[in-house]
PDBQT receptor file of N, H, CA, C and O in Angstrom, charges set to zero:
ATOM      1  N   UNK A   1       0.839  -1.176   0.000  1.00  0.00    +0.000 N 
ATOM      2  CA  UNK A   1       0.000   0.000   0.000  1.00  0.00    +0.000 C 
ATOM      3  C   UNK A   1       0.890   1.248   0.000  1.00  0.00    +0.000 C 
ATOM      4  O   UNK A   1       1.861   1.504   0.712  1.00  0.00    +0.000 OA
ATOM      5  N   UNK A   2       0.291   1.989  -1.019  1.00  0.00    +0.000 N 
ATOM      6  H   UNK A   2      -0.498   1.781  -1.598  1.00  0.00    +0.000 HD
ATOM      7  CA  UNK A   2       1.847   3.552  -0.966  1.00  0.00    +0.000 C 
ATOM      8  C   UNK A   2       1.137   4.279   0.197  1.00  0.00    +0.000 C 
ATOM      9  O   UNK A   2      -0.079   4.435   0.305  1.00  0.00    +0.000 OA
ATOM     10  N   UNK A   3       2.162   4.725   1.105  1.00  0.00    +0.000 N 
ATOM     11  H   UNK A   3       3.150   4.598   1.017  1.00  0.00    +0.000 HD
ATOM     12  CA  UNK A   3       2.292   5.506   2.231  1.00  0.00    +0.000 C 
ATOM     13  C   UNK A   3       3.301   6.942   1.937  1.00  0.00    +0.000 C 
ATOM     14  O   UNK A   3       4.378   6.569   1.470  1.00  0.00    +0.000 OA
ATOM     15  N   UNK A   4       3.246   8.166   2.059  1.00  0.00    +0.000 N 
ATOM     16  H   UNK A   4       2.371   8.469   2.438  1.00  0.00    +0.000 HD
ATOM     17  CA  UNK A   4       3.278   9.232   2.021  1.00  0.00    +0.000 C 
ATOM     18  C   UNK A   4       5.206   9.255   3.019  1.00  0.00    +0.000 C 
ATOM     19  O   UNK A   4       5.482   9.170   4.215  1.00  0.00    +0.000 OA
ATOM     20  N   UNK A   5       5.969   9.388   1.944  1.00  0.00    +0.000 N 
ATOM     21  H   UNK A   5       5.745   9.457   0.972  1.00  0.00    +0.000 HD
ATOM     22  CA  UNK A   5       7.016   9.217   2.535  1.00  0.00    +0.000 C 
ATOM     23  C   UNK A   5       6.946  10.601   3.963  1.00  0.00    +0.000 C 
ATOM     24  O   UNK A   5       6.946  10.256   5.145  1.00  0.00    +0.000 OA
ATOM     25  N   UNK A   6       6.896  12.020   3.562  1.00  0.00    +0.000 N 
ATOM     26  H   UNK A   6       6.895  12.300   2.602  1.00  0.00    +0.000 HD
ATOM     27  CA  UNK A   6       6.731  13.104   4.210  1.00  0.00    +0.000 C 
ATOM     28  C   UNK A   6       5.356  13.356   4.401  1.00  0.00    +0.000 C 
ATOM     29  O   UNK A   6       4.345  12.871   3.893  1.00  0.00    +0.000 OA
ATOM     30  N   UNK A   7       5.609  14.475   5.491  1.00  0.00    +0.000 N 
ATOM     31  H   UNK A   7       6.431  14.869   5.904  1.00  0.00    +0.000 HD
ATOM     32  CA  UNK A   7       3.671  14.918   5.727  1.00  0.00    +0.000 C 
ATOM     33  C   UNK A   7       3.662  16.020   5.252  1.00  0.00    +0.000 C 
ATOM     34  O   UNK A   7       4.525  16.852   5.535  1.00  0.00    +0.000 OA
ATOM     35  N   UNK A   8       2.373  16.318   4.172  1.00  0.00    +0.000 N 
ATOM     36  H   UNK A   8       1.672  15.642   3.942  1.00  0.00    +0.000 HD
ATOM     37  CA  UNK A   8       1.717  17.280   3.631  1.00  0.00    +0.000 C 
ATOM     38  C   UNK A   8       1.649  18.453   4.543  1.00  0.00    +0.000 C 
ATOM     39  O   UNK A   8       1.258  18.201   5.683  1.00  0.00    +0.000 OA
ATOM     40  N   UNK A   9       2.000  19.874   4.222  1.00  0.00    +0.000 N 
ATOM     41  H   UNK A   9       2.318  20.079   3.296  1.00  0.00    +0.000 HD
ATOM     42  CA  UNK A   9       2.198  20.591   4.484  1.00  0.00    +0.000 C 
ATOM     43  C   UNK A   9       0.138  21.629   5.110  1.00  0.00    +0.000 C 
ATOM     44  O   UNK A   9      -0.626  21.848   4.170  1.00  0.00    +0.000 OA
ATOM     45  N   UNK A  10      -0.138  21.872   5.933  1.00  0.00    +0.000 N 
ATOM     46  H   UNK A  10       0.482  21.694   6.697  1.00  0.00    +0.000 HD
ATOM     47  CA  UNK A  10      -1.494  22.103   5.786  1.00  0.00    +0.000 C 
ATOM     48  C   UNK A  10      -1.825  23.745   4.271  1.00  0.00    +0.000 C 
ATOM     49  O   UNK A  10      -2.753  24.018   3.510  1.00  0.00    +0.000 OA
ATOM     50  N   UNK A  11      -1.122  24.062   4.426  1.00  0.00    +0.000 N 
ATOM     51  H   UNK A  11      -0.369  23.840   5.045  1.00  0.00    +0.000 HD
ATOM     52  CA  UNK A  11      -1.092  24.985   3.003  1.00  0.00    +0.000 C 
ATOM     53  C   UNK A  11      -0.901  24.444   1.732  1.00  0.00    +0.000 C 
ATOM     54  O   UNK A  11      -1.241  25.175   0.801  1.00  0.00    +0.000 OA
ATOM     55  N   UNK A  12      -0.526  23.547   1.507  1.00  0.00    +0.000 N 
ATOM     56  H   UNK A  12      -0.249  22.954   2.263  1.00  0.00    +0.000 HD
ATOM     57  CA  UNK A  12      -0.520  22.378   0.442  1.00  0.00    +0.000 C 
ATOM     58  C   UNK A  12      -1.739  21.789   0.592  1.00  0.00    +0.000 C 
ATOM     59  O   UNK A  12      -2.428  21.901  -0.422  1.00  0.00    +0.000 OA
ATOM     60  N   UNK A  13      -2.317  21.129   1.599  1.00  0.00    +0.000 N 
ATOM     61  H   UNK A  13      -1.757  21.038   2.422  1.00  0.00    +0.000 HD
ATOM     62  CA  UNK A  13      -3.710  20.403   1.681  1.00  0.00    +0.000 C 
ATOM     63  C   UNK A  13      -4.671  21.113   1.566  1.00  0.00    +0.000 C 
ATOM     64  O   UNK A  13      -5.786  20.651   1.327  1.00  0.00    +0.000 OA
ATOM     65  N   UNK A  14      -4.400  22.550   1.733  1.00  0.00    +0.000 N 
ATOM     66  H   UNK A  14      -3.493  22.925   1.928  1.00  0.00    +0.000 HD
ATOM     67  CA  UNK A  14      -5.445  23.843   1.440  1.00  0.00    +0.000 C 
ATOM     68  C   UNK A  14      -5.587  24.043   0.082  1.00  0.00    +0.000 C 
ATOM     69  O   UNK A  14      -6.708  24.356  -0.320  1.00  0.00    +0.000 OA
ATOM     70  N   UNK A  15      -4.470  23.898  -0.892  1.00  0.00    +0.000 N 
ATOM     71  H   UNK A  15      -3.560  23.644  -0.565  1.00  0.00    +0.000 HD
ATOM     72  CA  UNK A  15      -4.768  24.553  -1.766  1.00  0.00    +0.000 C 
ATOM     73  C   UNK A  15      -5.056  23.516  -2.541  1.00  0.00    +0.000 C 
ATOM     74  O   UNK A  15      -5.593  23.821  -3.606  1.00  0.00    +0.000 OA
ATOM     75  N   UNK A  16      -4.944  22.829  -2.423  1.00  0.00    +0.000 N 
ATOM     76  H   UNK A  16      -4.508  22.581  -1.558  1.00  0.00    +0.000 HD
ATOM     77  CA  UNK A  16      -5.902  21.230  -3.096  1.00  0.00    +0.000 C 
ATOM     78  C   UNK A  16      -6.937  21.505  -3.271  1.00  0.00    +0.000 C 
ATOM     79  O   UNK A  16      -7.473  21.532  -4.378  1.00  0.00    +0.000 OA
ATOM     80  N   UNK A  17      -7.724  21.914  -1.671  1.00  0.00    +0.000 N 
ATOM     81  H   UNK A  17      -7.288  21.892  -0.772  1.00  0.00    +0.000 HD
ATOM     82  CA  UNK A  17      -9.233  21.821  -1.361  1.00  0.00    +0.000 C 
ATOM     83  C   UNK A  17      -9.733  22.974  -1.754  1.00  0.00    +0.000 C 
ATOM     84  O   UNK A  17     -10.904  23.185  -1.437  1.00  0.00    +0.000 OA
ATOM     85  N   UNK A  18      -9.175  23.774  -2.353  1.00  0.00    +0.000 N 
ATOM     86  H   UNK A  18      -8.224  23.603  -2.610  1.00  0.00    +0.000 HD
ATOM     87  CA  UNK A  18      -9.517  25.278  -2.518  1.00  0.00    +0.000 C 
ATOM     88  C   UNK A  18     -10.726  25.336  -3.458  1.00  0.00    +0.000 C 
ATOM     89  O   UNK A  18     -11.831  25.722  -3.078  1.00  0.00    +0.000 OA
ATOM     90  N   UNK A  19     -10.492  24.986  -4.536  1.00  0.00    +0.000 N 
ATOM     91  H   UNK A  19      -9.594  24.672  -4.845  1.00  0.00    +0.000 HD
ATOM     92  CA  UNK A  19     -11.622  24.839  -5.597  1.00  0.00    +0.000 C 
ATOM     93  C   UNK A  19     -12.545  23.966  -5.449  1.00  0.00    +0.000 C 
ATOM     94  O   UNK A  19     -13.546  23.918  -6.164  1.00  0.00    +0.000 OA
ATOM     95  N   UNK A  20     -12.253  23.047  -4.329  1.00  0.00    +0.000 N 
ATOM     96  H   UNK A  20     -11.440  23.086  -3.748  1.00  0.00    +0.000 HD
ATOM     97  CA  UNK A  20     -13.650  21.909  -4.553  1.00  0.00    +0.000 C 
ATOM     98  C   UNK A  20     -14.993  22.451  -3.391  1.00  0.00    +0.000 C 
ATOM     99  O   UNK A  20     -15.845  21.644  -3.019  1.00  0.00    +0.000 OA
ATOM    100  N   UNK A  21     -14.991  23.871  -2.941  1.00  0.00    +0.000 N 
ATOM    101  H   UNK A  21     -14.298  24.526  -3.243  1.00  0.00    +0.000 HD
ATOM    102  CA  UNK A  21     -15.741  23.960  -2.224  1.00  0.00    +0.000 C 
ATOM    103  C   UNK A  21     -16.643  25.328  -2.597  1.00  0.00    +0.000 C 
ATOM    104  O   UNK A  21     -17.429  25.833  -1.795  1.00  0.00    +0.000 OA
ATOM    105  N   UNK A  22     -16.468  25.695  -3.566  1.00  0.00    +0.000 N 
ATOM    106  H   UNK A  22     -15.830  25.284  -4.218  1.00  0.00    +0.000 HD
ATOM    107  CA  UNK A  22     -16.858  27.364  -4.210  1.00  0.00    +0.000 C 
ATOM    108  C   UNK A  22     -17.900  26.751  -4.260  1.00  0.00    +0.000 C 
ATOM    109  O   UNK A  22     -18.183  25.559  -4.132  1.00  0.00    +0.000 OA
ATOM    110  N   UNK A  23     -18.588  27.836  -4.500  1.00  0.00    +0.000 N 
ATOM    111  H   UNK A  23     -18.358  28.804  -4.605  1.00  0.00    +0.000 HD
ATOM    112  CA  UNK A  23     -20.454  28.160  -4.773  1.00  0.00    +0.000 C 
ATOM    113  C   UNK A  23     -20.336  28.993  -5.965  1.00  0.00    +0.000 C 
ATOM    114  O   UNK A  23     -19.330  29.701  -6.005  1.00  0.00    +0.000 OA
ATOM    115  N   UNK A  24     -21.154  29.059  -6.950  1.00  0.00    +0.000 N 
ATOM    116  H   UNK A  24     -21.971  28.484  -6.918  1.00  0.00    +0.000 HD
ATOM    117  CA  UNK A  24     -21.431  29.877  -7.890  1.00  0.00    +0.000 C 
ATOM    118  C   UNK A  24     -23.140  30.340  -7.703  1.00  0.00    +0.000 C 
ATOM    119  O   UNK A  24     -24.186  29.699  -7.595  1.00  0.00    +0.000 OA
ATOM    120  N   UNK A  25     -22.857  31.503  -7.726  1.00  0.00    +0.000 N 
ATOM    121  H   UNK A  25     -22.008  32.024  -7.814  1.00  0.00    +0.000 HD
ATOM    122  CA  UNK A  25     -24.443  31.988  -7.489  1.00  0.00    +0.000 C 
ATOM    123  C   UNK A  25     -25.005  31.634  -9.411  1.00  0.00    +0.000 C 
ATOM    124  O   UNK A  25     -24.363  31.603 -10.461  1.00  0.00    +0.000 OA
ATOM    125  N   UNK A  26     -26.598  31.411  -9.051  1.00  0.00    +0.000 N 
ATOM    126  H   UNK A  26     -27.119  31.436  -8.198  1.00  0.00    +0.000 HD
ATOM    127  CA  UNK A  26     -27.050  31.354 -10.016  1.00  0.00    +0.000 C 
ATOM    128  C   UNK A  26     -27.211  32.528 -11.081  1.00  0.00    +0.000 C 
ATOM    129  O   UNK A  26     -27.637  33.675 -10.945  1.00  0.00    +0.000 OA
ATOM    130  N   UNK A  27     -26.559  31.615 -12.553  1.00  0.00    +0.000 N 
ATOM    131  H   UNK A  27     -26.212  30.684 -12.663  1.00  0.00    +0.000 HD
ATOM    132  CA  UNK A  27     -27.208  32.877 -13.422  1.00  0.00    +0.000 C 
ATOM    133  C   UNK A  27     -28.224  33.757 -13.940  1.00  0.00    +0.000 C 
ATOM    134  O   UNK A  27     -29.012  33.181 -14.690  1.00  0.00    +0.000 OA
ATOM    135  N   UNK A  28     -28.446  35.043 -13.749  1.00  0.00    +0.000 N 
ATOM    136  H   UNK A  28     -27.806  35.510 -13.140  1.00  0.00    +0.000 HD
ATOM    137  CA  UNK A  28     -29.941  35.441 -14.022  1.00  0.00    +0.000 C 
ATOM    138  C   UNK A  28     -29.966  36.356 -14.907  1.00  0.00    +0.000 C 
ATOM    139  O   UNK A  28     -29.213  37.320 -15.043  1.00  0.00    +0.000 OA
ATOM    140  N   UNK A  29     -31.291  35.871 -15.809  1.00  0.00    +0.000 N 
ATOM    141  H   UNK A  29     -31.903  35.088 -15.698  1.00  0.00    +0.000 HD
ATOM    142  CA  UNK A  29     -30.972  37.127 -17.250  1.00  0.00    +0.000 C 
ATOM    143  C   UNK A  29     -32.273  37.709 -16.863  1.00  0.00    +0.000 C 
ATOM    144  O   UNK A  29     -33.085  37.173 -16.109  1.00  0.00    +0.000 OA
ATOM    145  N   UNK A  30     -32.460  39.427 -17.738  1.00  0.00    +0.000 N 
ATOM    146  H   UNK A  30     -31.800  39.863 -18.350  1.00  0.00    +0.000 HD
ATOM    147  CA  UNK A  30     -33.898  39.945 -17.824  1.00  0.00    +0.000 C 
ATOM    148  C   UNK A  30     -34.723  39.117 -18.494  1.00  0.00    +0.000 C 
ATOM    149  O   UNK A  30     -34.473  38.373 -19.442  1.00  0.00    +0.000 OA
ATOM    150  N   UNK A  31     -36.133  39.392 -17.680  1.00  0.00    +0.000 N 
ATOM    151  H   UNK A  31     -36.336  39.996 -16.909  1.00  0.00    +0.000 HD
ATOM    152  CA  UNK A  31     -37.168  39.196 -19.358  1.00  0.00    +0.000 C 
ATOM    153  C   UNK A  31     -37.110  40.109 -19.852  1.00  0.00    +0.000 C 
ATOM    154  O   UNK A  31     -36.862  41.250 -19.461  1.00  0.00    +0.000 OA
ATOM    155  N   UNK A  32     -37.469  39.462 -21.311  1.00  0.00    +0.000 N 
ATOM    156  H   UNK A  32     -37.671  38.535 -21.629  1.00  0.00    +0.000 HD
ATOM    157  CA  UNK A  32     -37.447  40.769 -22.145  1.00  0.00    +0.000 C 
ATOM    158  C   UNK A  32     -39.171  41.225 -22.050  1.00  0.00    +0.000 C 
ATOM    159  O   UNK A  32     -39.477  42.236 -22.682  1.00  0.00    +0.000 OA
ATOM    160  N   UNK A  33     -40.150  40.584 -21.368  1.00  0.00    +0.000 N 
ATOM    161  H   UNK A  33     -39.901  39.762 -20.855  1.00  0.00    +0.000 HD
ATOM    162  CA  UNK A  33     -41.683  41.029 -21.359  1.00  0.00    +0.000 C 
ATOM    163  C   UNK A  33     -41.947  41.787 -20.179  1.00  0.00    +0.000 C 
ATOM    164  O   UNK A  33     -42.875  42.591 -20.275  1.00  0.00    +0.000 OA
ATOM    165  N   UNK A  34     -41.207  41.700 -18.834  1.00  0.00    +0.000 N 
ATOM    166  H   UNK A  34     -40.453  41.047 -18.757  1.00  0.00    +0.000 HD
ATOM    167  CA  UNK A  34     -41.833  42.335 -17.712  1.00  0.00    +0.000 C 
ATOM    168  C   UNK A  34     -40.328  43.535 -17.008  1.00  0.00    +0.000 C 
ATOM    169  O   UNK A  34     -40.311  44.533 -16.287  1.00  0.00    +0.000 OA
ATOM    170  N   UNK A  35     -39.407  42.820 -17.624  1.00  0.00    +0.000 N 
ATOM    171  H   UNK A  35     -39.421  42.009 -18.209  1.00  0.00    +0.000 HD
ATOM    172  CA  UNK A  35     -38.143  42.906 -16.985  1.00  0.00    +0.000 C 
ATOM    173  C   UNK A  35     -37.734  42.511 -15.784  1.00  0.00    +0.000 C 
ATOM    174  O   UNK A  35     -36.840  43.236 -15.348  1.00  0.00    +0.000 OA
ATOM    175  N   UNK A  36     -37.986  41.807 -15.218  1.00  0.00    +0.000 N 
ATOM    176  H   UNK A  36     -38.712  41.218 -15.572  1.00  0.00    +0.000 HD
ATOM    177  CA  UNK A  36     -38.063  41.111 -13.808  1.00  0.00    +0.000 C 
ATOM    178  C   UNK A  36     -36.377  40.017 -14.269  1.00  0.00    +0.000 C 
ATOM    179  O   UNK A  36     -35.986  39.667 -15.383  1.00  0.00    +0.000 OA
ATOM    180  N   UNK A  37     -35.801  39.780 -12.989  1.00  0.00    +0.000 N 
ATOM    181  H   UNK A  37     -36.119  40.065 -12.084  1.00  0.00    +0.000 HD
ATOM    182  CA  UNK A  37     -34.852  38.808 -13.314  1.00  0.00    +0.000 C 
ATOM    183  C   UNK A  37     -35.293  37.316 -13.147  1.00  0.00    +0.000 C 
ATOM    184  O   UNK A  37     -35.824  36.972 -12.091  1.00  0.00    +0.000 OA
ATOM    185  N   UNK A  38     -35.015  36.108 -14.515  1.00  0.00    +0.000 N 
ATOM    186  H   UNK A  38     -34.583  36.387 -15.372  1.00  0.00    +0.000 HD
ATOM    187  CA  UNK A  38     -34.988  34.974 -14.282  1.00  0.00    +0.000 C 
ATOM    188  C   UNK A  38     -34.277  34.110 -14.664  1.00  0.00    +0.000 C 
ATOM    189  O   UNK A  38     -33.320  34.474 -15.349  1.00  0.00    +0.000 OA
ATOM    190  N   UNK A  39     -34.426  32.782 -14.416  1.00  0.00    +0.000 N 
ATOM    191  H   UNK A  39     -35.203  32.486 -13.860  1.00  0.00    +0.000 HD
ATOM    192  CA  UNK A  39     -33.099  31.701 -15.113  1.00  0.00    +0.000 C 
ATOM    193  C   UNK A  39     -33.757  31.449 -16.153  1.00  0.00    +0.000 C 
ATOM    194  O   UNK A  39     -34.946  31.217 -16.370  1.00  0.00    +0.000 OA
ATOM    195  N   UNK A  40     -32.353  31.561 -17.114  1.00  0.00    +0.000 N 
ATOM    196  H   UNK A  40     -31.387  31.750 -16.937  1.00  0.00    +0.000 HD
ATOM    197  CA  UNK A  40     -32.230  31.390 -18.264  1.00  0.00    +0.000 C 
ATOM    198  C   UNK A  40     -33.011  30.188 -18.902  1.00  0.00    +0.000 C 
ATOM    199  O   UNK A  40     -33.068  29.225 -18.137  1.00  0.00    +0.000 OA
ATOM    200  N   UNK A  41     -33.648  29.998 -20.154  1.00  0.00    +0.000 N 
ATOM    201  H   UNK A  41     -33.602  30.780 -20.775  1.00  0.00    +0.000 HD
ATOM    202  CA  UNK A  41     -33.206  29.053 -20.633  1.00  0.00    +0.000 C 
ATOM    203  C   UNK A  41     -35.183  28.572 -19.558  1.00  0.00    +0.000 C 
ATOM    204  O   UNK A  41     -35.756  27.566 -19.974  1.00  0.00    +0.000 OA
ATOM    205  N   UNK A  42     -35.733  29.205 -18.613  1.00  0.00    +0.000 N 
ATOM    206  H   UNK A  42     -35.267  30.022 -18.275  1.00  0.00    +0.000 HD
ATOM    207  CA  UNK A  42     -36.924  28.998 -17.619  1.00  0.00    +0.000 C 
ATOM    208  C   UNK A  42     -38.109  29.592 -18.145  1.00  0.00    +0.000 C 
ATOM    209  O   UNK A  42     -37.750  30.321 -19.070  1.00  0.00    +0.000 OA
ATOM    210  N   UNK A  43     -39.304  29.636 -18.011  1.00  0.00    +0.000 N 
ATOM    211  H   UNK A  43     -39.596  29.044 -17.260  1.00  0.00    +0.000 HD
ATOM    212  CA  UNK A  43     -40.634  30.501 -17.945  1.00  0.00    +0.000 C 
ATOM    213  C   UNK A  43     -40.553  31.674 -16.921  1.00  0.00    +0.000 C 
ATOM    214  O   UNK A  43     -40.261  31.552 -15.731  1.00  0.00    +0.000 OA
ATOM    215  N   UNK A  44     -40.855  32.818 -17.567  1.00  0.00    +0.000 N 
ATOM    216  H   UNK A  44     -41.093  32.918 -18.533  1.00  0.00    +0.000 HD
ATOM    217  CA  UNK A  44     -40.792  34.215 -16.413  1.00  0.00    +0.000 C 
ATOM    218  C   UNK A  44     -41.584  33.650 -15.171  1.00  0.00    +0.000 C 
ATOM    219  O   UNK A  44     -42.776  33.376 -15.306  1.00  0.00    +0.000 OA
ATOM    220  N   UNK A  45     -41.176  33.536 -14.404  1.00  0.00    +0.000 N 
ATOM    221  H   UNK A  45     -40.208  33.759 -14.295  1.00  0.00    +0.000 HD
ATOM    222  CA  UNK A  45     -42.335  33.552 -12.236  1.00  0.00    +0.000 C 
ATOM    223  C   UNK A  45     -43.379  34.757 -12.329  1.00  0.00    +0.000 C 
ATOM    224  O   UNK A  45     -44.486  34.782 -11.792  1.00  0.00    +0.000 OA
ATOM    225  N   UNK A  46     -42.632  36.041 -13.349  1.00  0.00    +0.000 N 
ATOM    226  H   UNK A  46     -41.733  36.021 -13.786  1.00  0.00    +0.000 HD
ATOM    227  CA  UNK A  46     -43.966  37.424 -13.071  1.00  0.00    +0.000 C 
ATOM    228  C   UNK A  46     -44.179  37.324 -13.874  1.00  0.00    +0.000 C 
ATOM    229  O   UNK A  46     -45.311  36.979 -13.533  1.00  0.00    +0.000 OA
ATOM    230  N   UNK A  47     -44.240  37.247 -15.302  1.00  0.00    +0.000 N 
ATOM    231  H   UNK A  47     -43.321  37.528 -15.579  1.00  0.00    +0.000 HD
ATOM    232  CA  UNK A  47     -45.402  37.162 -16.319  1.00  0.00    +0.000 C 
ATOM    233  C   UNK A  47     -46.028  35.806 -17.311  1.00  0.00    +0.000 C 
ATOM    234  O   UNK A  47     -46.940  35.775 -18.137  1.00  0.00    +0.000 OA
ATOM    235  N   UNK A  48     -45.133  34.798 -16.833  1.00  0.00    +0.000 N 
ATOM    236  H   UNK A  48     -44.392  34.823 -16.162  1.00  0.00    +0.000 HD
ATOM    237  CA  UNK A  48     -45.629  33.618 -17.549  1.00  0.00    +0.000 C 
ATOM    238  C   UNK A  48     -45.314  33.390 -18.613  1.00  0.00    +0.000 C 
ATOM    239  O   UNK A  48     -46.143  32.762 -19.271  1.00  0.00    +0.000 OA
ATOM    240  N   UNK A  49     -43.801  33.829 -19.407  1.00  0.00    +0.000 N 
ATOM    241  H   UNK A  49     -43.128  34.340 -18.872  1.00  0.00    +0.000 HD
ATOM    242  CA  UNK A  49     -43.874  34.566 -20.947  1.00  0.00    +0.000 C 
ATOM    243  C   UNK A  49     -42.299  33.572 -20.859  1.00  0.00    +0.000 C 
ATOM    244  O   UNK A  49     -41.509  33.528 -19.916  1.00  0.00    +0.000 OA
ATOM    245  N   UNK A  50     -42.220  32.812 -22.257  1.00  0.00    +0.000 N 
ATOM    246  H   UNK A  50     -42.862  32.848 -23.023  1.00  0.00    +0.000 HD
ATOM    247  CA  UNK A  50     -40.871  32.059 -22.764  1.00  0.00    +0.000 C 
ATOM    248  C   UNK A  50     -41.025  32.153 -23.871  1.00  0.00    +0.000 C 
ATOM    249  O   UNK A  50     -42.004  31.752 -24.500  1.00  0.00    +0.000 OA
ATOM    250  N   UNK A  51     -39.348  33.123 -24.611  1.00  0.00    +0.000 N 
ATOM    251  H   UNK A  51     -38.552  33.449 -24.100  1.00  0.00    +0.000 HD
ATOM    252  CA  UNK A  51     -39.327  32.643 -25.927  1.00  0.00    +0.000 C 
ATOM    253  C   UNK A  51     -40.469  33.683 -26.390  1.00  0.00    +0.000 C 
ATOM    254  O   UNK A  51     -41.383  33.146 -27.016  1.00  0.00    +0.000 OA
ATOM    255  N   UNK A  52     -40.567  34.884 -26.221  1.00  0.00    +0.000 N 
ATOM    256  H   UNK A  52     -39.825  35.320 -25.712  1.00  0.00    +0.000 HD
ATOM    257  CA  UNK A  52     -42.165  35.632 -26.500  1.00  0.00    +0.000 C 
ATOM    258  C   UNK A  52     -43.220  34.685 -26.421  1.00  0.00    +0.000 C 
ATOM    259  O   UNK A  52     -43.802  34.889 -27.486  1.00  0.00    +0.000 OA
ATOM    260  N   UNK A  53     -43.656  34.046 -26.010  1.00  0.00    +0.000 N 
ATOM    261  H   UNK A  53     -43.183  33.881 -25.145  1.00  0.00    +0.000 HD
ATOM    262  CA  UNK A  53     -44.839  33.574 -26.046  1.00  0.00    +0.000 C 
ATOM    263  C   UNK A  53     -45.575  33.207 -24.952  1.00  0.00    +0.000 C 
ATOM    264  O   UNK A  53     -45.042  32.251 -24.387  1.00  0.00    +0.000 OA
ATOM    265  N   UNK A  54     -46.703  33.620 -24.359  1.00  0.00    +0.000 N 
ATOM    266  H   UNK A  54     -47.136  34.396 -24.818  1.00  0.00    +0.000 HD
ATOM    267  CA  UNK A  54     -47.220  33.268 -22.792  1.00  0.00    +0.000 C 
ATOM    268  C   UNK A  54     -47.345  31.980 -22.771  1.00  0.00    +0.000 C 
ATOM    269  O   UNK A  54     -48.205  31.344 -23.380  1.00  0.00    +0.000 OA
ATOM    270  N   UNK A  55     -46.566  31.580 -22.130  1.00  0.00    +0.000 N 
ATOM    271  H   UNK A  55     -45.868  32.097 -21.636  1.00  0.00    +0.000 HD
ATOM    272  CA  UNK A  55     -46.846  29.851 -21.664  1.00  0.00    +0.000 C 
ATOM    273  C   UNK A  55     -47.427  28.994 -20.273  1.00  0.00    +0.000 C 
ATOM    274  O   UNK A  55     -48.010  27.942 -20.012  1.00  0.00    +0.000 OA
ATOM    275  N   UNK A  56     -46.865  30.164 -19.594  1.00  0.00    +0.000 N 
ATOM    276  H   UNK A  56     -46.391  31.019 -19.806  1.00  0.00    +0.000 HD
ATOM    277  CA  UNK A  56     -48.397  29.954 -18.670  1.00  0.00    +0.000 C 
ATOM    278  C   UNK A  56     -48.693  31.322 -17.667  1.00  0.00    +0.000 C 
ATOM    279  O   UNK A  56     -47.857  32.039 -17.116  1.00  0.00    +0.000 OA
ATOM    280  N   UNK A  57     -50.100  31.410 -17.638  1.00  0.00    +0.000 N 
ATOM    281  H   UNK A  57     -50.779  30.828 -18.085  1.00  0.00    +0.000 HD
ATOM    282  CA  UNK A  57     -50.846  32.563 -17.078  1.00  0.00    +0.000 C 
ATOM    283  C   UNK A  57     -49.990  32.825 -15.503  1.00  0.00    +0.000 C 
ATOM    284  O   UNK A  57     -49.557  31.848 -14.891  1.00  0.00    +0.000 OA
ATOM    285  N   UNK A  58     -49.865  33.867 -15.107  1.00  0.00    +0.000 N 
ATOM    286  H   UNK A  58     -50.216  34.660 -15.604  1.00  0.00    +0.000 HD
ATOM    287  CA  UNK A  58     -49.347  34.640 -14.139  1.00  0.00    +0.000 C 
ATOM    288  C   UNK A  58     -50.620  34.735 -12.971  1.00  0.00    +0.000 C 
ATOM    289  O   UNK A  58     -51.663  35.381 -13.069  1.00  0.00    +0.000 OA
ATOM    290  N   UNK A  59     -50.228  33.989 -12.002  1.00  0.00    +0.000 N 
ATOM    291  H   UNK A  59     -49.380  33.465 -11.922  1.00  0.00    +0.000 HD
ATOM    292  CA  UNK A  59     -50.550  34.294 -10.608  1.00  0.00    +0.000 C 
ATOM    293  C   UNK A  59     -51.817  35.420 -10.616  1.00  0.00    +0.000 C 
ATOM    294  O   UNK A  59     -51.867  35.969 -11.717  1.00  0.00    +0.000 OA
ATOM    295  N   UNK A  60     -52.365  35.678 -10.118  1.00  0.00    +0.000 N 
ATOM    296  H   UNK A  60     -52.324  35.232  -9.224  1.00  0.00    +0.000 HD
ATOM    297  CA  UNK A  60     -53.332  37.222  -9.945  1.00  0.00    +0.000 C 
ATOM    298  C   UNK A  60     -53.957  37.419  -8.474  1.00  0.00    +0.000 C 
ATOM    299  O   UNK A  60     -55.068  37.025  -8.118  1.00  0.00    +0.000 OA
ATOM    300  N   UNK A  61     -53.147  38.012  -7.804  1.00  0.00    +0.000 N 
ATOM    301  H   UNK A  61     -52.244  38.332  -8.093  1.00  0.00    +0.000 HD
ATOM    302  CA  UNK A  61     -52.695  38.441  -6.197  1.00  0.00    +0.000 C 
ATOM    303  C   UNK A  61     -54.303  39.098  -6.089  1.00  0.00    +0.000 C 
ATOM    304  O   UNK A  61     -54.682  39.633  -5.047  1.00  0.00    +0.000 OA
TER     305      UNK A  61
């Protein structure tokens, strides 16, 4: 079994782990119908509108 002739330095074991723990906030584009921000590529949450076209009716508070 390979065993680690020397011990890893903890700034060495840091910078290993450095990238495996980021968060990326989600991407958010305008609509182009209400201008409200949503995910891409989704149906608007405030007007119901993908792709210009209403695809489904909007909530009515």
């Amino acid at each position: 079994m390979a065993v680690p002739k020397r011990k890893h330095s903890k700034a060495r074991r840091d910078k290993r782990r450095s990238n495996v723990w980021k968060l990326d906030a989600p991407t958010l584009v305008t609509c182009a119908q209400c201008g409200s921000y949503r995910v891409p590529h989704q149906v608007c949450g405030t007007c119901g509108f993908y792709k210009d076209r209403e695809v489904v009716k909007p909530k009515e508070d």
